[in-house]
BAPA-966303 format. One line per field, with one value per atom (N, C-alpha, C): x, y, z; residue number from 1. Coordinates in steps of 0.001 Angstrom, whole numbers. Layout:
residues N
x = c(X	...)
y = c(Y	...)
z = c(Z	...)
drenmar = c(NUM	...)
This chain:
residues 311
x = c(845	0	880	696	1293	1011	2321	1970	1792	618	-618	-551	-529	-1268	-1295	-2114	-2561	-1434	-453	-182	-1031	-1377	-2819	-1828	-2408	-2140	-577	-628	1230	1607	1448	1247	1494	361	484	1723	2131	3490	4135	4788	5910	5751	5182	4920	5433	4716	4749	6282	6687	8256	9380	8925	9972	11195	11136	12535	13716	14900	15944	16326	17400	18254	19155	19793	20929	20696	19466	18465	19019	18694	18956	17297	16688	14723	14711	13554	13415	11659	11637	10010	9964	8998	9203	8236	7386	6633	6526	7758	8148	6703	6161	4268	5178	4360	4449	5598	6252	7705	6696	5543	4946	5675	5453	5562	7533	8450	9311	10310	9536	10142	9860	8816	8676	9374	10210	10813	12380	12771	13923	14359	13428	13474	14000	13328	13759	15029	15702	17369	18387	19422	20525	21518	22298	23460	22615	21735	20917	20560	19738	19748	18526	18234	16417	16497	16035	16203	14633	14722	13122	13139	12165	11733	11152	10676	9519	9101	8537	8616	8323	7395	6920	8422	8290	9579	9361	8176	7361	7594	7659	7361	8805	9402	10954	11351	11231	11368	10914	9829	9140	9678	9717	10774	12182	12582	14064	13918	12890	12861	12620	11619	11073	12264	12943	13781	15019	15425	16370	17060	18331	18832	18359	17306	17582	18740	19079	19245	19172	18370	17684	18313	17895	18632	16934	16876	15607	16269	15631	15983	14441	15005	13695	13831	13092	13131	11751	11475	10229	10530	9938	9602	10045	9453	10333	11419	12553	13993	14676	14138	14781	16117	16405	17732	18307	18621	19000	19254	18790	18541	19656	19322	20178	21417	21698	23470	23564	23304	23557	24604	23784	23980	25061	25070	26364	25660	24514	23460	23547	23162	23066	22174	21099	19891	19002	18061	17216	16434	16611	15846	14373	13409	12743	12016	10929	11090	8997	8766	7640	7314	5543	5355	3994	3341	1647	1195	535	346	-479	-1232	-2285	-1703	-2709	-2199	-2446	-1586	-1346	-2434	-2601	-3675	-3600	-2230	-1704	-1861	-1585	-2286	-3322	-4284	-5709	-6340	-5467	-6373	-5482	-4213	-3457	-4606	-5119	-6384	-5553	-4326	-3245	-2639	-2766	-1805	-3304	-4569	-5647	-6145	-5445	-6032	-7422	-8253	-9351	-10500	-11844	-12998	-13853	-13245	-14474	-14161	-12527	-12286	-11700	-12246	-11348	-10053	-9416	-7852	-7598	-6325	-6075	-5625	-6284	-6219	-4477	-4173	-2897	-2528	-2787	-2730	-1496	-633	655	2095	2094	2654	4259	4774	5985	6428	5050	4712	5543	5994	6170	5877	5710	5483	4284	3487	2301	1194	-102	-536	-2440	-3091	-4803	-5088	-4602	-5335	-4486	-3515	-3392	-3982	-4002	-4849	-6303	-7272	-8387	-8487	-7851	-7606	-7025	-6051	-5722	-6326	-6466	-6913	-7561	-7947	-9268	-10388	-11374	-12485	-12580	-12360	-12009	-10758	-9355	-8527	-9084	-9836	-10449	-11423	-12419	-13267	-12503	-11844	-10864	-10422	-9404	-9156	-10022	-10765	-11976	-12275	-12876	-13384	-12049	-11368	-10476	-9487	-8906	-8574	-9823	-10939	-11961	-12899	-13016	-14145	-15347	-15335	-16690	-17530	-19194	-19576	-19956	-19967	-21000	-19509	-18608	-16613	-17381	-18125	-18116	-18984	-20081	-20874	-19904	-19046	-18212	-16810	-16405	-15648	-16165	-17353	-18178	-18460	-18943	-19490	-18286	-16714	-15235	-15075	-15379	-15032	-15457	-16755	-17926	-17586	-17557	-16854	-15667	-14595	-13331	-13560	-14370	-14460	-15132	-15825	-15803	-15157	-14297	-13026	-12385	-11185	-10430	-10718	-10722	-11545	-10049	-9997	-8986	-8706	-9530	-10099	-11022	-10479	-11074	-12785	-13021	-14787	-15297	-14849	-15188	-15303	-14092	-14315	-15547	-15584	-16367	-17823	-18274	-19306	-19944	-18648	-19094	-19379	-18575	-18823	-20219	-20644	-22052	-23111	-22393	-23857	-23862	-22876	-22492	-23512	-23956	-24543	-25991	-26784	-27839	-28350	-29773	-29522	-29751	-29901	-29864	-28559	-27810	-26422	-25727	-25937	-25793	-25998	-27360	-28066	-27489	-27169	-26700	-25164	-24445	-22695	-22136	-20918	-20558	-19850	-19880	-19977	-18475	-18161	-16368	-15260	-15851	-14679	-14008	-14545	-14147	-12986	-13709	-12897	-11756	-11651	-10394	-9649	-10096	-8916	-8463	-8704	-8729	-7587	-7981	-6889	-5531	-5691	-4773	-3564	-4450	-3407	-3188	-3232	-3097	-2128	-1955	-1313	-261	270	1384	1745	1197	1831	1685	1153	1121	1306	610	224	1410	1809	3538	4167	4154	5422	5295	4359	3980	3994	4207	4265	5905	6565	8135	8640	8079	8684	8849	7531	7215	8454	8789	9953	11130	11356	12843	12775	11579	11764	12103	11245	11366	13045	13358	14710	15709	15438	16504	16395	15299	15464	16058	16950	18016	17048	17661	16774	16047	15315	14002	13853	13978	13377	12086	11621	10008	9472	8062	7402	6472	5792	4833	4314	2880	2861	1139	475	-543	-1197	-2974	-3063	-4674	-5458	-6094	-7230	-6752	-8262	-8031	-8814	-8735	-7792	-7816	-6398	-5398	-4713	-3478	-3324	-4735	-4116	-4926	-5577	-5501	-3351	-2841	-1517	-528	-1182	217	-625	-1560	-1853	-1471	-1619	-1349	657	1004	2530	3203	2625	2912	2688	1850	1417	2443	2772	3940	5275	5333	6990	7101	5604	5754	5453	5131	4951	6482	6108	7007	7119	6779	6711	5696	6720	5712	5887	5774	5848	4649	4167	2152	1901	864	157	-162	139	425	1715	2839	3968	3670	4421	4126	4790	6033	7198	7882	8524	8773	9961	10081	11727	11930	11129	11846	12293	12379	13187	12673	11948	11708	10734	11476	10798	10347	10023	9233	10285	10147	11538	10486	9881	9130	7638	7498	6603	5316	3921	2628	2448	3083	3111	1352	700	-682	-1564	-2057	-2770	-3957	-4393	-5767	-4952	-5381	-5091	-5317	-4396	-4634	-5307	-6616	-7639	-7303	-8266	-7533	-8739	-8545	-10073	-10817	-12141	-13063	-12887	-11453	-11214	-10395	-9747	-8469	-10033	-10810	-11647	-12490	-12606	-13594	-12901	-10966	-10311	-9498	-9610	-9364	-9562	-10737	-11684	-11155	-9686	-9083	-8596	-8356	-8382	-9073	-10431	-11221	-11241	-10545	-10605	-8735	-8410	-6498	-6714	-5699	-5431	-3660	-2965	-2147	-1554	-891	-116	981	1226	2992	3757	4910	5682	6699	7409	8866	9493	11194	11776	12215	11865	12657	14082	14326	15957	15525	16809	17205	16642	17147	16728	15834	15414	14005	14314	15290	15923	16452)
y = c(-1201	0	1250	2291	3634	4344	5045	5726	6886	7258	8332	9264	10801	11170	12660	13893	14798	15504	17052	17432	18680	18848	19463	20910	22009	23709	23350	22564	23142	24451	25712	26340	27737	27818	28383	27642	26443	25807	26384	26554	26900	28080	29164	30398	30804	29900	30057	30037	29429	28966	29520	30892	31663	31115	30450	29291	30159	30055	30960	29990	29945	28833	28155	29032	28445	27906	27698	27239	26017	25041	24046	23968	22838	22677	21296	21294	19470	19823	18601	18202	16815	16574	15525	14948	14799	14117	13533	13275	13087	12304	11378	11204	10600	11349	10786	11550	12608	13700	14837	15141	16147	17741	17915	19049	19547	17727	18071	18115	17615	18024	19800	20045	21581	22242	22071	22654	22556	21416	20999	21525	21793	22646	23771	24604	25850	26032	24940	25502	25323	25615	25462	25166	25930	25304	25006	25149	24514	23048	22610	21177	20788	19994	19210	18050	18024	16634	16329	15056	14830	13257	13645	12384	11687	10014	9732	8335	7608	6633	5848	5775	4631	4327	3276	2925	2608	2127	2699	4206	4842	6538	6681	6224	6918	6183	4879	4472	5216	5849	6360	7756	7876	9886	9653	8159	8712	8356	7777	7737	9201	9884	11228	12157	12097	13213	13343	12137	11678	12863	13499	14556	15696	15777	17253	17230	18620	18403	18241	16920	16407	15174	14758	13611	13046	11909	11508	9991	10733	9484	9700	7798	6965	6989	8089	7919	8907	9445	9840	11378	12384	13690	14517	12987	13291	13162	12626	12462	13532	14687	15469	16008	16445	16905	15507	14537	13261	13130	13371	12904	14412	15723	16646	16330	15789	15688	14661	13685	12205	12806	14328	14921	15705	16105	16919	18643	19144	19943	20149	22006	22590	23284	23518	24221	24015	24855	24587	25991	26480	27688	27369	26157	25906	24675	24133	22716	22845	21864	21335	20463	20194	18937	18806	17634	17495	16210	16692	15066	14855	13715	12683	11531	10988	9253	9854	9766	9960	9048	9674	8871	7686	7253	5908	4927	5510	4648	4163	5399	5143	4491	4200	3866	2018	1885	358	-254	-897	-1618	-2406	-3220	-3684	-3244	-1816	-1127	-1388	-1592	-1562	-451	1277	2551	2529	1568	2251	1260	1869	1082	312	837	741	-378	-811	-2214	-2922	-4578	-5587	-5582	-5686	-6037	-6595	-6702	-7076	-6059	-5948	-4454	-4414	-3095	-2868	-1607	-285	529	1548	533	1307	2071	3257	3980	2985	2655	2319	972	390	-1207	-1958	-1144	-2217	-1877	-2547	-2318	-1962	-1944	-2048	-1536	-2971	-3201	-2564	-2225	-1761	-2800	-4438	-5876	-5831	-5490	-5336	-4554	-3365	-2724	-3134	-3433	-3795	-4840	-6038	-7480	-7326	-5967	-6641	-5368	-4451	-3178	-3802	-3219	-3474	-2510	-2589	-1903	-159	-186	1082	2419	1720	1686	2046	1538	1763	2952	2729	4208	5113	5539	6814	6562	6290	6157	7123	6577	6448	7973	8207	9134	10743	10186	11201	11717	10320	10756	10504	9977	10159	11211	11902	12569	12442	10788	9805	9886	10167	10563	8870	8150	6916	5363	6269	5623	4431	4800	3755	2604	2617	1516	553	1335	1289	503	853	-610	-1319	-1184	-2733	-3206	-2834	-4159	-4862	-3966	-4600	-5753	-5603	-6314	-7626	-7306	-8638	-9177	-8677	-9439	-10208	-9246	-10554	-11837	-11681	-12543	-13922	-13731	-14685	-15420	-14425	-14729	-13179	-13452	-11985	-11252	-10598	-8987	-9043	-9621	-9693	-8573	-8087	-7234	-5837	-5092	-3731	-3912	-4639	-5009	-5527	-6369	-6663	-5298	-4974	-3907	-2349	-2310	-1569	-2200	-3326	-3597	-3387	-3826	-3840	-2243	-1240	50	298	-37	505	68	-866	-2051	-1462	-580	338	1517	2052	3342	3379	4641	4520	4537	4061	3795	5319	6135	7206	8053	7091	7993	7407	5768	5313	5849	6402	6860	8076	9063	10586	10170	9703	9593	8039	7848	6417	6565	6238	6130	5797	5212	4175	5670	6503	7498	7843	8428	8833	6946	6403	5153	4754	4254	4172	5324	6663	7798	7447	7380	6968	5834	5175	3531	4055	4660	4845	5741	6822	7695	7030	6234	5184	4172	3867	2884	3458	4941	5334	6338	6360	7762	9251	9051	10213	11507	11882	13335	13331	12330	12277	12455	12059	12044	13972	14165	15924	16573	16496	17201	17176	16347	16252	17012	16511	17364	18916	19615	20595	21517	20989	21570	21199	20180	19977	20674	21044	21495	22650	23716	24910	25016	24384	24363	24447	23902	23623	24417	25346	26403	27671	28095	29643	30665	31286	32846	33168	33689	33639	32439	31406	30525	30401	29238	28750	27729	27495	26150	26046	25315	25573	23873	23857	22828	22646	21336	21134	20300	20457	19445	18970	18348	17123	17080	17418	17196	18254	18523	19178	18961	17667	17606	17649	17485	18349	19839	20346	21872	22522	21849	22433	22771	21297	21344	22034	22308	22921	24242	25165	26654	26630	25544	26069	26594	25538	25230	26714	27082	27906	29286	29381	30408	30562	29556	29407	29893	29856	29793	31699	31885	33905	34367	33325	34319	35281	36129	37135	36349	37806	37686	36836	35499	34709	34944	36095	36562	36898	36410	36518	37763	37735	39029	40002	39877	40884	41269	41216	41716	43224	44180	45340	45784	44837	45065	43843	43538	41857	41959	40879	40185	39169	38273	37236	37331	38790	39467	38287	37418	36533	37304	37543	37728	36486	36834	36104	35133	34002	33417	33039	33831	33073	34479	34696	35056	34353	34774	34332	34752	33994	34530	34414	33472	33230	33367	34753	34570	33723	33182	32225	31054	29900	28711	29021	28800	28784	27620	27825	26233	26342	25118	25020	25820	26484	27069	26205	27013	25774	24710	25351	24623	23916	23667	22579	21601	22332	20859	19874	21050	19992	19524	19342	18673	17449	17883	16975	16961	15714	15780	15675	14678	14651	16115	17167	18511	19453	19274	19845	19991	19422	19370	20236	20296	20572	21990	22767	23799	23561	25010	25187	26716	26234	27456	27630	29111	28733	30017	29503	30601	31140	32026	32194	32427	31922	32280	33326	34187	35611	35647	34628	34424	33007	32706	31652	31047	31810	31153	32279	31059	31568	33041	33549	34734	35815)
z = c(0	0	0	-1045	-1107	335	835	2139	1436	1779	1332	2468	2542	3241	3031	2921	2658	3520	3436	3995	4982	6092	6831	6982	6530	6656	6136	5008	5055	4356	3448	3619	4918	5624	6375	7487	7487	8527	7663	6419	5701	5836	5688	6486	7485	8680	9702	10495	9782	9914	9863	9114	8102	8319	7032	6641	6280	6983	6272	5524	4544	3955	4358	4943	5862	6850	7625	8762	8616	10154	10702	11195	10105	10298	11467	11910	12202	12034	11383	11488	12116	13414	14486	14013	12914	12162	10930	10458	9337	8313	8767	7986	6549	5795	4028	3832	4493	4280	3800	2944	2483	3326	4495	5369	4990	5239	5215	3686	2933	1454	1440	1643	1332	2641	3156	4138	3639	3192	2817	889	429	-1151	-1157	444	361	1199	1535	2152	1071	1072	271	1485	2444	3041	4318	4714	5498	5729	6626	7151	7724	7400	7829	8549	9741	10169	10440	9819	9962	10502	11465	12415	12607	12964	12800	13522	14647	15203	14323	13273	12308	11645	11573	10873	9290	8973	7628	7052	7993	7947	7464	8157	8144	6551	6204	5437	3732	3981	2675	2708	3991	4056	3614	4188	3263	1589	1429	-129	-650	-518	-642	-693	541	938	270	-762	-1631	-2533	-2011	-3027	-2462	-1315	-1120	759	1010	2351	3564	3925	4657	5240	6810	7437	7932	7817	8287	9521	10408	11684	12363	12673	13635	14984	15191	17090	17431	18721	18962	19170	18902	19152	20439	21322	22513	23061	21906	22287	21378	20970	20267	20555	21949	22367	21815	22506	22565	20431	19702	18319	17997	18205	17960	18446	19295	20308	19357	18884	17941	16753	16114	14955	15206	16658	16654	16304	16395	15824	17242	17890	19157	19209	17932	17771	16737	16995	15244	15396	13902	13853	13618	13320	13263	13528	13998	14664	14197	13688	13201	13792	14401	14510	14153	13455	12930	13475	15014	15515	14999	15725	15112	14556	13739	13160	11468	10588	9431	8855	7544	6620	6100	5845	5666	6543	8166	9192	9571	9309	9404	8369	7222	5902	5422	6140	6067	7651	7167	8223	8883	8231	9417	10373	10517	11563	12958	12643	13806	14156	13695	13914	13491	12931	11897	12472	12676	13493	11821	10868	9466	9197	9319	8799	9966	9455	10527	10657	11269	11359	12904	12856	14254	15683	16608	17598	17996	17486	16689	17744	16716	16936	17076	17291	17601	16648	16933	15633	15560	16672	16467	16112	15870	15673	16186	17918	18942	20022	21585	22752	22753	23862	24029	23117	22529	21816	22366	21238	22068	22577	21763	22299	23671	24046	25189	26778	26263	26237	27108	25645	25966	26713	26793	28025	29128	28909	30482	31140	30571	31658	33110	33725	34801	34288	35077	34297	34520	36439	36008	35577	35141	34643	33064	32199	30779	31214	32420	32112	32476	32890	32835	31882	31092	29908	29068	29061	27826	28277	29684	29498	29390	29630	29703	28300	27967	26216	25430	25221	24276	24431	25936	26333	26040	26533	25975	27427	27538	28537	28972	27891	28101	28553	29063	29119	30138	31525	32126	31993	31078	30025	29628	28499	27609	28648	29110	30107	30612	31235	31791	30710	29066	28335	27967	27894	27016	28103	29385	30395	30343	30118	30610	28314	28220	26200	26225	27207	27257	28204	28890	29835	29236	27895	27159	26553	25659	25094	24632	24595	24499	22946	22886	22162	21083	19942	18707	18077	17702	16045	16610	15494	15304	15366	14310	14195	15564	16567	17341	18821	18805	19498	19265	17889	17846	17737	17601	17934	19431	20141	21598	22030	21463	21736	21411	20270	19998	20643	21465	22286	23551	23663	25276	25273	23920	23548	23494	24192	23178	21801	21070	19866	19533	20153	19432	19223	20032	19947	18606	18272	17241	16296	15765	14947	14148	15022	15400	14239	14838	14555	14922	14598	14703	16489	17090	18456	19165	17653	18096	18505	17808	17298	18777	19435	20698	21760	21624	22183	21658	20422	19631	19816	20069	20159	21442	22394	23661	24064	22994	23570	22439	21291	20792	21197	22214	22908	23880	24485	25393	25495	24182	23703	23394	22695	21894	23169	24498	25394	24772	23987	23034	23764	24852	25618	26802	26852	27794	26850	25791	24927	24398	24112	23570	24365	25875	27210	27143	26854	26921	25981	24520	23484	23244	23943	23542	24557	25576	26723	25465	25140	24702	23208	22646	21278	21560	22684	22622	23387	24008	24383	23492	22804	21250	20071	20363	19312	19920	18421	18226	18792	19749	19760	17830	18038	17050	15817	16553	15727	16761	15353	15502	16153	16784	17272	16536	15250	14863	15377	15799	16519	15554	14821	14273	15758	15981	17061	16247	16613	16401	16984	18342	19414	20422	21255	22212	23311	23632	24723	24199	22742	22547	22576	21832	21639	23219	23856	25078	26036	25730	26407	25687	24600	23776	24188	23925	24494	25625	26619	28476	28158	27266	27008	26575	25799	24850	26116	26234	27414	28185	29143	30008	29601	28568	27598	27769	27041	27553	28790	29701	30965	31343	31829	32861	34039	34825	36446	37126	37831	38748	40131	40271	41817	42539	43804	43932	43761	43212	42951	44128	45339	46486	46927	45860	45857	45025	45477	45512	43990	43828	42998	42576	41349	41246	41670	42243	42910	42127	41354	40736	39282	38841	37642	36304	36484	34911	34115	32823	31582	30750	29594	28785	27789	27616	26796	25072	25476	23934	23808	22550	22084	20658	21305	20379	19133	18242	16337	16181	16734	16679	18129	18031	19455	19276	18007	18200	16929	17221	16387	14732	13975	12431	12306	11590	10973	9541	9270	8005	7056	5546	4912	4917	4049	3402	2628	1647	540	853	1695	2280	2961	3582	4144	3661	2264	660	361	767	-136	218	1723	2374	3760	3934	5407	6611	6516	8414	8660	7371	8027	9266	8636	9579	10853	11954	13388	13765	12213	12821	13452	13920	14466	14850	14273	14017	15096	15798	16758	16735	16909	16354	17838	18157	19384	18385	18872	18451	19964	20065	20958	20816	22073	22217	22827	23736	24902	24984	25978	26149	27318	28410	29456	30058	31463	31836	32395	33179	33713	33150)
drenmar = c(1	1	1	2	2	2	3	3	3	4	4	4	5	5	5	6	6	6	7	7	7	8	8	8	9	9	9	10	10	10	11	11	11	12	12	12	13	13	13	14	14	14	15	15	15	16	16	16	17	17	17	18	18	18	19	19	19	20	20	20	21	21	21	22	22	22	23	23	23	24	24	24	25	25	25	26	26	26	27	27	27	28	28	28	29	29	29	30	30	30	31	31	31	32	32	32	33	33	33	34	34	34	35	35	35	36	36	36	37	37	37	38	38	38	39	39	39	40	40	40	41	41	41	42	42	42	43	43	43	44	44	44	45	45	45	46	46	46	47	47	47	48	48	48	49	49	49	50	50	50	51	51	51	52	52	52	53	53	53	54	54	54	55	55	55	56	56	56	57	57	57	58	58	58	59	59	59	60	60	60	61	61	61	62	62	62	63	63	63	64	64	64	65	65	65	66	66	66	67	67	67	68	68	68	69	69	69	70	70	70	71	71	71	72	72	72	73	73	73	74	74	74	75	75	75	76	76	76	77	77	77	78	78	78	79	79	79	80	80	80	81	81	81	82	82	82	83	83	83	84	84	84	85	85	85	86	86	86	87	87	87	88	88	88	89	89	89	90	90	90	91	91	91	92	92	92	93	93	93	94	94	94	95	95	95	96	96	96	97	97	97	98	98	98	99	99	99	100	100	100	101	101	101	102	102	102	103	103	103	104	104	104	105	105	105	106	106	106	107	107	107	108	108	108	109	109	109	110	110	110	111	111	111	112	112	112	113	113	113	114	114	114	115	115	115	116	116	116	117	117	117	118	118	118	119	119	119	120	120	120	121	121	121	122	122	122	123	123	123	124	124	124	125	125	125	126	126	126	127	127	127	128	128	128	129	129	129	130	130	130	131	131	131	132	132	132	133	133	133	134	134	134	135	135	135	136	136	136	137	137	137	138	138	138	139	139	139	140	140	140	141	141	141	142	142	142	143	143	143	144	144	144	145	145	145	146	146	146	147	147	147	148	148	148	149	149	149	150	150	150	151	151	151	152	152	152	153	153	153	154	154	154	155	155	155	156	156	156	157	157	157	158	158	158	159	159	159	160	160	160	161	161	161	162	162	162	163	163	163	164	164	164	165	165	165	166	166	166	167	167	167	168	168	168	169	169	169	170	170	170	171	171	171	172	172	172	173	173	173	174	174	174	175	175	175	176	176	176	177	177	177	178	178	178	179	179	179	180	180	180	181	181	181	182	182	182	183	183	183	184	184	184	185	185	185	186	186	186	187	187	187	188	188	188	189	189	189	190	190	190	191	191	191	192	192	192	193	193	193	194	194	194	195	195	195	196	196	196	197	197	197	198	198	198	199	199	199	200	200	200	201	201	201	202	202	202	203	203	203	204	204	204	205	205	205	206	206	206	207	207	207	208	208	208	209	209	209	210	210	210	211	211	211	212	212	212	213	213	213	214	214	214	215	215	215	216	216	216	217	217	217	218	218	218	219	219	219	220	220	220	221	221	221	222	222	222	223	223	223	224	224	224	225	225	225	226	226	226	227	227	227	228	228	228	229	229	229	230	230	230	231	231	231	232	232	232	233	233	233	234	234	234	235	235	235	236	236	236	237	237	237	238	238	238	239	239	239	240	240	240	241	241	241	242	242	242	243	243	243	244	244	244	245	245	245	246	246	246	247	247	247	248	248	248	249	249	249	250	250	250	251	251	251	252	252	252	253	253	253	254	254	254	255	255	255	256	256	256	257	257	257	258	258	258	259	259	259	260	260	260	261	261	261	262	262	262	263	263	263	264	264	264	265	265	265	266	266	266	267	267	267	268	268	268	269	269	269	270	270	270	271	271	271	272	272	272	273	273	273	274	274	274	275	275	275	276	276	276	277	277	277	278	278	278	279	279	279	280	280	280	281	281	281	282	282	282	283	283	283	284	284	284	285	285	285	286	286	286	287	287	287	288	288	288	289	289	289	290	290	290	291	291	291	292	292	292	293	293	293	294	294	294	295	295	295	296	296	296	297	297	297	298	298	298	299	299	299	300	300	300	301	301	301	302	302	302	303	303	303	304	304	304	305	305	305	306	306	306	307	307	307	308	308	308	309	309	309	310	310	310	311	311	311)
């Protein structure tokens, strides 16, 4: 199967980025390469390092990335310092990342991301270490409704672990089709009716399964760490609990003075180590969402660093 996948606001990321040439880029999502070919066209003595846990991913980026100046390595978003010191690299004027599960993932029914087709409960971007069939069997029950309700922001989460519960207890829960059957038998039929019901659960076990919101809580400290006074964070998010942690993130990076607000005068002298290129999220137009549908939910924020350190 061709790794397929739409590049979401690239555009406004290549923008957003203002690419010098001589720049030192990283995109921590390397996907189909889309984001990082057009990042890597426009350097000349410059340098792209593009990243990517799928080892599929990395595989089709170094095909893509072939002849321009670009390094594509397999590791996670959140080992970026760790991947820069490898390179011998002490900064980056620009640092990209477009979470979520790429279109190739969601659309290869073997990887288990996808509720439409059978496959086997997968899920995992790095196609190793902990599996959704894991996951879904061994959890306890209320171990899955938090889960559920917390990365899916599924109201109906504690249904939805008592029926997975009382299903394995028959025999263990294999397949995508199976799991989402049991979701819909958790629901009312009018919730059925309304929308497909799985969507929220599968997001749930999938961020579950990949650490995803630990791993983007880590990165977003070590990316902004690793960028040159005025380079970029342009960060794409998916759902609400990413671009909720990346705005609290981003926020934090410009605070000033954290001295209590019944101090007369600040004593703890901290300025701002980062400034808001976007005080509200870039979405994507109309015509990016007629053209391509996993658009619609992205949102795009971008910082620049002003200094270095927090003082």
């Amino acid at each position: 199967m061709e790794f397929k996948h739409v590049s979401v606001l690239l555009n406004e990321c290549i923008e957003g980025l203002d690419i010098k040439p001589e720049g030192i880029y990283c995109d921590g999502t390397a996907g189909g390469a889309g984001h990082s070919r057009e990042i890597a066209k426009r350097l000349t003595t410059g340098r792209l390092i593009s990243v990517d846990r799928d080892p599929e991913a990395v595989a089709v980026a170094t095909e893509r990335l072939s002849g321009l100046p670009a390094t594509v390595v397999h590791g996670n978003y959140s080992e970026l310092d760790e991947i820069f010191e490898r390179l011998g690299l002490e900064g980056a004027d620009g640092i990209l990342m477009d979470l979520g599960v790429s279109s190739y993932q969601l659309d290869n029914a073997e990887r288990g991301f996808s509720y439409h087709a059978d496959a086997p409960l997968d899920m995992r971007m790095s196609s190793e270490g902990l599996s959704a069939r894991d996951v879904v069997n061994g959890y306890d029950e209320r171990t899955l409704a938090r889960i559920i309700f917390e990365y899916g922001e599924e109201k109906f989460s504690r249904n939805i672990a008592k029926k997975i519960v009382q299903a394995r207890e028959e025999k263990p829960i294999e397949t995508t089709l199976e799991l989402a059957e049991i979701i819909k038998s958790a629901v009312p039929q009018k919730v059925r009716r309304e929308k497909n019901p799985c969507k929220k659960t599968f997001q749930a076990i999938r961020i579950e399964v990949n650490a995803e919101l630990e791993h983007l809580s880590t990165a977003l400290d070590k990316a902004f760490d690793l960028l040159n006074v005025g380079g970029r964070l342009c960060i794409i998010t998916f759902h609400s609990l990413e671009d909720r942690l990346v705005k609290q993130r981003f926020k934090s990076f410009c605070q000033g003075c954290i001295c209590p607000p019944d101090f007369p005068v600040c004593v703890c002298g901290r300025t701002p180590r980062g400034k808001l290129i976007t005080k509200k999220p870039i979405e994507p137009t109309d015509t990016e969402n007629e053209e391509n549908k996993r658009a619609h939910s992205a949102k795009l924020r971008i910082i620049e660093k002003i200094k270095n350190d927090p003082q």
